[in-house]
N, CA, C and O atoms as CSV, one atom per row, in Angstrom:
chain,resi,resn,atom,element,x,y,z
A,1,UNK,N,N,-12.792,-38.868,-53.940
A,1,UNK,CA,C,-12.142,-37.875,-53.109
A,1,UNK,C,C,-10.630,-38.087,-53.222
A,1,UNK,O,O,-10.289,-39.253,-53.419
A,2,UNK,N,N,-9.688,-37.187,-53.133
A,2,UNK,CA,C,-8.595,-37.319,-53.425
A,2,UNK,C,C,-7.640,-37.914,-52.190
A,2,UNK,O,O,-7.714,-37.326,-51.111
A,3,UNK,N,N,-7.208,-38.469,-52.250
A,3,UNK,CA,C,-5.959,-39.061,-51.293
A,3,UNK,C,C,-6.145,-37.746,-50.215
A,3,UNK,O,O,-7.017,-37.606,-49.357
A,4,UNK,N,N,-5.556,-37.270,-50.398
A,4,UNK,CA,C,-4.668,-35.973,-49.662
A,4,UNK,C,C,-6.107,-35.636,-48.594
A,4,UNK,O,O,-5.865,-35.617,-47.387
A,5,UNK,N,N,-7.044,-35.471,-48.883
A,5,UNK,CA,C,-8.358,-34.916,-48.175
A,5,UNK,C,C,-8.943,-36.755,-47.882
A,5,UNK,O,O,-9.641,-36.391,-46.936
A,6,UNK,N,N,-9.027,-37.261,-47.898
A,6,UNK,CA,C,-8.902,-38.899,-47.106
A,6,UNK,C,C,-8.171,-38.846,-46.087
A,6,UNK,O,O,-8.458,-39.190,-44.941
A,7,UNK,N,N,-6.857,-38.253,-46.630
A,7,UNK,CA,C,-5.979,-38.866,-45.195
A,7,UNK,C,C,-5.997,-37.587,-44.188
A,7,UNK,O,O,-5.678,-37.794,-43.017
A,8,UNK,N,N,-6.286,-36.534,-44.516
A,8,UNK,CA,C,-6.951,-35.704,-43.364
A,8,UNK,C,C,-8.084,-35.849,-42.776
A,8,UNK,O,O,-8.147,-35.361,-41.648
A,9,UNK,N,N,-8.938,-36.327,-43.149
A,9,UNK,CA,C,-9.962,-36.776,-42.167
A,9,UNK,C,C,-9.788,-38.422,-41.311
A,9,UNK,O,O,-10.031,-38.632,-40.122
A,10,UNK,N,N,-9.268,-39.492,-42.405
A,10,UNK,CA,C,-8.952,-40.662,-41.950
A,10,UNK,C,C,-7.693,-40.330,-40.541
A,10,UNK,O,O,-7.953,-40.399,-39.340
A,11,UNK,N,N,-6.338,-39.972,-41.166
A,11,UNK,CA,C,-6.020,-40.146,-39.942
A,11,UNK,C,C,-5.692,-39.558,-38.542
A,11,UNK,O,O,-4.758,-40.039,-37.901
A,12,UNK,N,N,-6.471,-38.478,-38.023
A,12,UNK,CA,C,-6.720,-38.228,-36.643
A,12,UNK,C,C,-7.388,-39.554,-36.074
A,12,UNK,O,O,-7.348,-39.649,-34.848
A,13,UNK,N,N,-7.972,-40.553,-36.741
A,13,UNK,CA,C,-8.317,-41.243,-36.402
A,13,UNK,C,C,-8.142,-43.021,-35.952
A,13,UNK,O,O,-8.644,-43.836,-35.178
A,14,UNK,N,N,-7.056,-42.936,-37.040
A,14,UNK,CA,C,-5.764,-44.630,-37.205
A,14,UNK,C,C,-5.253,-43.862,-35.908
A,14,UNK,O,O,-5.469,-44.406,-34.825
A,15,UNK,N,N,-4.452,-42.379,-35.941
A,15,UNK,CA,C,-3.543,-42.368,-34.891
A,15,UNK,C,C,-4.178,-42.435,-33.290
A,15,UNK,O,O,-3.552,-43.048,-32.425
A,16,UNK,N,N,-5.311,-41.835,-33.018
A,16,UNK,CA,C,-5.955,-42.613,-32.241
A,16,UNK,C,C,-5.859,-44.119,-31.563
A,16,UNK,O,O,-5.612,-44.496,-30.417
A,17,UNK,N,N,-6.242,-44.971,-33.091
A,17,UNK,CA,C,-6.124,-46.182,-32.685
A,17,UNK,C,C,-4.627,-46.676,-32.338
A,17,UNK,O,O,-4.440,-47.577,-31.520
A,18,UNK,N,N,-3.480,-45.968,-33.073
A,18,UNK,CA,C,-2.024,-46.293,-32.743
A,18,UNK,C,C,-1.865,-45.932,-31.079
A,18,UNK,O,O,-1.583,-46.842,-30.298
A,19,UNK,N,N,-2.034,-44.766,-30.679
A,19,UNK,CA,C,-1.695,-44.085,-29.300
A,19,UNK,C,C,-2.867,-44.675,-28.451
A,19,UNK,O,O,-3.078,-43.949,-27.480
A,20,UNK,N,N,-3.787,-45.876,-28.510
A,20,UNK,CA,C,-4.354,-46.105,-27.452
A,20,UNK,C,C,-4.575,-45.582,-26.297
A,20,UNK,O,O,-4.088,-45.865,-25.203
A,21,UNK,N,N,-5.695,-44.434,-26.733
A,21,UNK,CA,C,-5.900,-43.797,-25.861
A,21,UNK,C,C,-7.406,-43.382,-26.290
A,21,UNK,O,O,-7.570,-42.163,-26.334
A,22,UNK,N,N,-8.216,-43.950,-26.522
A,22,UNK,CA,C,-9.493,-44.143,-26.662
A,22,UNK,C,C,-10.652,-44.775,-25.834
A,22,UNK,O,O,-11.747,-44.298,-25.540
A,23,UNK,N,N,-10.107,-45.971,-25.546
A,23,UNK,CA,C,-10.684,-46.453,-24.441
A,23,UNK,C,C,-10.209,-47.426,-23.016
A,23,UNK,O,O,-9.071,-47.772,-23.331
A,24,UNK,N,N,-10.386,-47.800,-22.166
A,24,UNK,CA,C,-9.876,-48.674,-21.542
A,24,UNK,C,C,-8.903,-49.750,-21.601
A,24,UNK,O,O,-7.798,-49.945,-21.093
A,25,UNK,N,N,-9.715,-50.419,-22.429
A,25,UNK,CA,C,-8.998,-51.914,-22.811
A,25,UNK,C,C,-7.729,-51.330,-23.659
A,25,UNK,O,O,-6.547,-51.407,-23.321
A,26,UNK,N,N,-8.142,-50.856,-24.588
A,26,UNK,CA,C,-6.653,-50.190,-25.171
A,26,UNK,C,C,-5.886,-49.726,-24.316
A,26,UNK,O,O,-4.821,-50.342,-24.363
A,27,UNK,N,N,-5.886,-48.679,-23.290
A,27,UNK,CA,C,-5.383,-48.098,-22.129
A,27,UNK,C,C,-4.486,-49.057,-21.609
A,27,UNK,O,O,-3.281,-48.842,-21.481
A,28,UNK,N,N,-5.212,-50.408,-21.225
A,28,UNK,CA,C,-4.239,-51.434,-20.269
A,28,UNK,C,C,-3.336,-51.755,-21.308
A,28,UNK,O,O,-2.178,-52.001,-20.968
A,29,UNK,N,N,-3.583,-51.794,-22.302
A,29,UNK,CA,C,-2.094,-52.429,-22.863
A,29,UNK,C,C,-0.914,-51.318,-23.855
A,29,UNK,O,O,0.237,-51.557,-24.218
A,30,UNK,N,N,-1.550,-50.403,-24.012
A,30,UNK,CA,C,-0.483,-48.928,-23.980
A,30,UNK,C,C,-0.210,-48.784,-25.791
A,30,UNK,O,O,-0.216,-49.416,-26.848
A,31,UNK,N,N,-0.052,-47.851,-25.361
A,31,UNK,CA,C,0.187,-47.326,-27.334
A,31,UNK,C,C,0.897,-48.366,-27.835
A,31,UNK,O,O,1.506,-49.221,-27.191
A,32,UNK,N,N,0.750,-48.215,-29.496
A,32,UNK,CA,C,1.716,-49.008,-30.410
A,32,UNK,C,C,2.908,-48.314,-30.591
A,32,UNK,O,O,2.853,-47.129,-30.920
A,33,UNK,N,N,4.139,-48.953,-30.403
A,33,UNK,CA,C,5.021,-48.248,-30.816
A,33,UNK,C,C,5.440,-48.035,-31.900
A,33,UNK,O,O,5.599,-48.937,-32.722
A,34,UNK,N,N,5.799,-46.363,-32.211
A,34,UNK,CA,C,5.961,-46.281,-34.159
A,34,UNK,C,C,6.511,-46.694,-34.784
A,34,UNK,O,O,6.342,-46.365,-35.958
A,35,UNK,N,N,7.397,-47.548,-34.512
A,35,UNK,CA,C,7.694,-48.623,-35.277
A,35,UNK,C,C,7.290,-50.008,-35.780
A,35,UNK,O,O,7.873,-50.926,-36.356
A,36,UNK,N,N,6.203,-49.810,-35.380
A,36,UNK,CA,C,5.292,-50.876,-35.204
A,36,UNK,C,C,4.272,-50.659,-37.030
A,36,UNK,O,O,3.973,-51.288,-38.045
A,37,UNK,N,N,4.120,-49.240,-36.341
A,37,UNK,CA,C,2.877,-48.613,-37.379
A,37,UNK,C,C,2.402,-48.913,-38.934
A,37,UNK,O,O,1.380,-48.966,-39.620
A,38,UNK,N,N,3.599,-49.047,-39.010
A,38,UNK,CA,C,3.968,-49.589,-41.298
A,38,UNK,C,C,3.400,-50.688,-40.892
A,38,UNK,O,O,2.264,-50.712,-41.366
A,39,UNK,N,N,3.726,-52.150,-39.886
A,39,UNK,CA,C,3.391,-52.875,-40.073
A,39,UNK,C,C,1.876,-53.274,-40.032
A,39,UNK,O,O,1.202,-53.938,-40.819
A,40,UNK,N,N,1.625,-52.772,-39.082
A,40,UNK,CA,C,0.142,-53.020,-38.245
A,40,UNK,C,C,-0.738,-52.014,-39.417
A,40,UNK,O,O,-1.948,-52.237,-39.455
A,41,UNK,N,N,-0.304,-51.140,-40.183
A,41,UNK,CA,C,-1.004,-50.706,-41.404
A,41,UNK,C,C,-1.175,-51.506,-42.467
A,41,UNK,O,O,-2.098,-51.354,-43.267
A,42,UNK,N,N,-0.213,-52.499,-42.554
A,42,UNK,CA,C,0.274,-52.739,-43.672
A,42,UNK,C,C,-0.812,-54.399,-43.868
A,42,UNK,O,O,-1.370,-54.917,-44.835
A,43,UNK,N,N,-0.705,-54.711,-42.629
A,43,UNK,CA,C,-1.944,-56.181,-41.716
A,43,UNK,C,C,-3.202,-55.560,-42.141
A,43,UNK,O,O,-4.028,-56.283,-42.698
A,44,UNK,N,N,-3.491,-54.183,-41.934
A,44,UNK,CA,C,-4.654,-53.691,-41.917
A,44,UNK,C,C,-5.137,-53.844,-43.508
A,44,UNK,O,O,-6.042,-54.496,-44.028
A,45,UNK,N,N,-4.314,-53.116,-43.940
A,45,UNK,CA,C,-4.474,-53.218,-45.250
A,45,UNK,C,C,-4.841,-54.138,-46.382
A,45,UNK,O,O,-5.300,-53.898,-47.498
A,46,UNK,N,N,-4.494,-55.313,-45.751
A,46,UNK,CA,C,-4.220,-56.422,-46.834
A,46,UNK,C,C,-5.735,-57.167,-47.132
A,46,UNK,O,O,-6.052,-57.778,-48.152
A,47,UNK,N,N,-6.783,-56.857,-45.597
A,47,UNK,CA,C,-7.584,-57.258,-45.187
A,47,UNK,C,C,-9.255,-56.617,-46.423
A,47,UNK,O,O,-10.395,-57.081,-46.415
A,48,UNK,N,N,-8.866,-55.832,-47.017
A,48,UNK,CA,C,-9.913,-54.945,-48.003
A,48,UNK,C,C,-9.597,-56.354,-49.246
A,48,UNK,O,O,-10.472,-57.176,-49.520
A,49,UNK,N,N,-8.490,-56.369,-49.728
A,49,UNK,CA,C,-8.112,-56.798,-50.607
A,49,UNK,C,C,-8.335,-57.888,-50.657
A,49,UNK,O,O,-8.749,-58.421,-51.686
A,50,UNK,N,N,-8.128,-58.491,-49.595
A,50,UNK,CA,C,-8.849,-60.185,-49.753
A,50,UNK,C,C,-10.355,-60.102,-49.902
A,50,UNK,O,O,-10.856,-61.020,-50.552
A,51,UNK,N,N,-11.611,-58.674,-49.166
A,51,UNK,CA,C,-12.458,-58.637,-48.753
A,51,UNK,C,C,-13.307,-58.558,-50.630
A,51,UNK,O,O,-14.469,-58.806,-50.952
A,52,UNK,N,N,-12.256,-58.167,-51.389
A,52,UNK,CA,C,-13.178,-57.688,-52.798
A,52,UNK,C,C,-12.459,-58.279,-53.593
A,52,UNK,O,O,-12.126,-57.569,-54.542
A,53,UNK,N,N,-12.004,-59.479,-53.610
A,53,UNK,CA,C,-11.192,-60.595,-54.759
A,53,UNK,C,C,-12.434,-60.840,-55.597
A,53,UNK,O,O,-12.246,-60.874,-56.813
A,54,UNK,N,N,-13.710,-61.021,-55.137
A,54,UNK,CA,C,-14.705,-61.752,-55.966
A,54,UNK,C,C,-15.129,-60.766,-56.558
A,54,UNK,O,O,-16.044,-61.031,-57.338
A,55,UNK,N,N,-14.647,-59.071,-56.471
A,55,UNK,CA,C,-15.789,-58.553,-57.582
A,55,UNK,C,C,-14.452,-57.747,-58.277
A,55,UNK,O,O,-14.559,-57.080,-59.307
A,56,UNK,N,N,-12.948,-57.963,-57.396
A,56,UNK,CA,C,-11.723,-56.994,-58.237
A,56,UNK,C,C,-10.831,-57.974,-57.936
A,56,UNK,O,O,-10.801,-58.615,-56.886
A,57,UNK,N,N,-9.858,-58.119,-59.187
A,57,UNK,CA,C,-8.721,-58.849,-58.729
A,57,UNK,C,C,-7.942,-58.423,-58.182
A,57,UNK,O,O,-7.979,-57.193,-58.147
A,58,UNK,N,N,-6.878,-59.049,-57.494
A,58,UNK,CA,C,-6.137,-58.880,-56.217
A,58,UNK,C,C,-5.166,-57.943,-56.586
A,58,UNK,O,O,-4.753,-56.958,-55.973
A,59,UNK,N,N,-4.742,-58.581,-58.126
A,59,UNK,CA,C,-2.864,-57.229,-58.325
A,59,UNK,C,C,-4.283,-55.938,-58.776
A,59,UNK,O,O,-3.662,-54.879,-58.691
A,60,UNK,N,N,-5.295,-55.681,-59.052
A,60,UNK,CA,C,-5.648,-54.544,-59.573
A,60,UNK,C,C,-5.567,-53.939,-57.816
A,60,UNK,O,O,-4.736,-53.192,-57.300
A,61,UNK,N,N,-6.505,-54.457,-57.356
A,61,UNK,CA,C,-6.741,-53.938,-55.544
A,61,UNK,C,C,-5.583,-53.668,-55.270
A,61,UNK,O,O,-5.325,-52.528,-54.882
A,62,UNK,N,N,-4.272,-54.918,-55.431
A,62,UNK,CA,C,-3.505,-53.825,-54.558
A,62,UNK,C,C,-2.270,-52.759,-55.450
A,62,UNK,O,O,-1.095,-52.594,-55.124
A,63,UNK,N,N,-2.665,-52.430,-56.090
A,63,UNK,CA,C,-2.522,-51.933,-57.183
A,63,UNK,C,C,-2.958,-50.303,-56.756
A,63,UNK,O,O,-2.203,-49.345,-56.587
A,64,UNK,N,N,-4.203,-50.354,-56.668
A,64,UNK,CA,C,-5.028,-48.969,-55.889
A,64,UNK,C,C,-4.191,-48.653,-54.612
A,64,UNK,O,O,-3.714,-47.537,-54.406
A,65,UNK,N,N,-4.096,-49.360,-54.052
A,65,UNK,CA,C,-3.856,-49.764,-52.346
A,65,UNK,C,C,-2.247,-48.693,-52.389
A,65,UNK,O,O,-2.104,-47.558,-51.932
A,66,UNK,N,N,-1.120,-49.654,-53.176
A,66,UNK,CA,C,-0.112,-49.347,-53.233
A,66,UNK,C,C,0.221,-47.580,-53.684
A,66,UNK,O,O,0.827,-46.607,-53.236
A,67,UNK,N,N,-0.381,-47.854,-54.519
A,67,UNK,CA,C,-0.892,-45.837,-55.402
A,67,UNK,C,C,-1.179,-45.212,-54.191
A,67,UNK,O,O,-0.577,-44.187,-53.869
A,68,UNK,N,N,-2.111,-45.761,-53.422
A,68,UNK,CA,C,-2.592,-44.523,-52.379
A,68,UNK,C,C,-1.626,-44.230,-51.022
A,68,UNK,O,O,-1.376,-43.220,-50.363
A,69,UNK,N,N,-1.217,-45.649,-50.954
A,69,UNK,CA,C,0.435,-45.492,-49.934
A,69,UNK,C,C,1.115,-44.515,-50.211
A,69,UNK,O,O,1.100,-43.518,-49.488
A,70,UNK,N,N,1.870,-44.597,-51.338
A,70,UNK,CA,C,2.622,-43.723,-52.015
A,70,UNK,C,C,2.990,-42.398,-52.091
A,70,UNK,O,O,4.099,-41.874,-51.985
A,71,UNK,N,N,1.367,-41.706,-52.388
A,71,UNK,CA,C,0.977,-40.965,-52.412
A,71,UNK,C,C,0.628,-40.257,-50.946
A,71,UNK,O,O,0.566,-39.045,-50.743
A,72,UNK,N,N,0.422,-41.293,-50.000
A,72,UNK,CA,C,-0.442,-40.605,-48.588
A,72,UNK,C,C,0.955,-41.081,-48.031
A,72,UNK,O,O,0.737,-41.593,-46.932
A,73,UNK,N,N,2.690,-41.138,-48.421
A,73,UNK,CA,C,3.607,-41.077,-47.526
A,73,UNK,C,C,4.059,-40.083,-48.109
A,73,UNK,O,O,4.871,-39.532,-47.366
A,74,UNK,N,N,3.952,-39.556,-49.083
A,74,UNK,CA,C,5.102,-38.351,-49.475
A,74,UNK,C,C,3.712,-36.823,-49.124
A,74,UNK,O,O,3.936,-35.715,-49.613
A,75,UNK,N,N,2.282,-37.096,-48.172
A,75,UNK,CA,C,1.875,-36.254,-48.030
A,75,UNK,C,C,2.287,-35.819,-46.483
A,75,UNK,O,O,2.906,-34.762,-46.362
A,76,UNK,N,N,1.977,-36.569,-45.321
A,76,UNK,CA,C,2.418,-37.219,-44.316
A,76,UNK,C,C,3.771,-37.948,-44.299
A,76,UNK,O,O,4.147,-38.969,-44.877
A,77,UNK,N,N,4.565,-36.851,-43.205
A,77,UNK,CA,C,6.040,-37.348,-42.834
A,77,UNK,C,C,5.773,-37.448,-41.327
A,77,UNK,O,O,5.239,-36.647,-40.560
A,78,UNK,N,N,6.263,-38.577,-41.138
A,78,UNK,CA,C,5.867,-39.181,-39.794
A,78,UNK,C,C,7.699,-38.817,-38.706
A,78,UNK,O,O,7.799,-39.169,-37.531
């Protein structure tokens, strides 16, 4: 599936998790602030890449990873 149709369905759903406002426990401790967001994506991110070292190497993974950033910031202007 192409980037562009990923990140329309994916993110109504990260931003969700950014604006804590889903459930309770999130509630008590209050949205992320957007400046926050690159980073706490960026944590998120890294976490696939360690998850598939044993069947892809790491510069190929983030290799993909980086391509799809790229691509899903010049689709989405925040």
């Amino acid at each position: 599936m192409p980037v562009r149709q990923l990140l329309a369905i994916f993110w109504p759903r990260v931003a969700t998790f950014f604006k804590a406002d889903f459930d309770d426990i999130h509630r008590r401790f209050g949205p992320v602030p957007p400046k926050w967001w690159g980073a706490i994506a960026a944590y998120t991110s890294g976490k696939p890449i360690i998850q598939v070292k044993d069947v892809l190497e790491p510069a190929v993974a983030l290799t993909i990873l980086m391509e799809s950033a790229i691509y899903a910031s010049k689709v989405m202007k925040f």
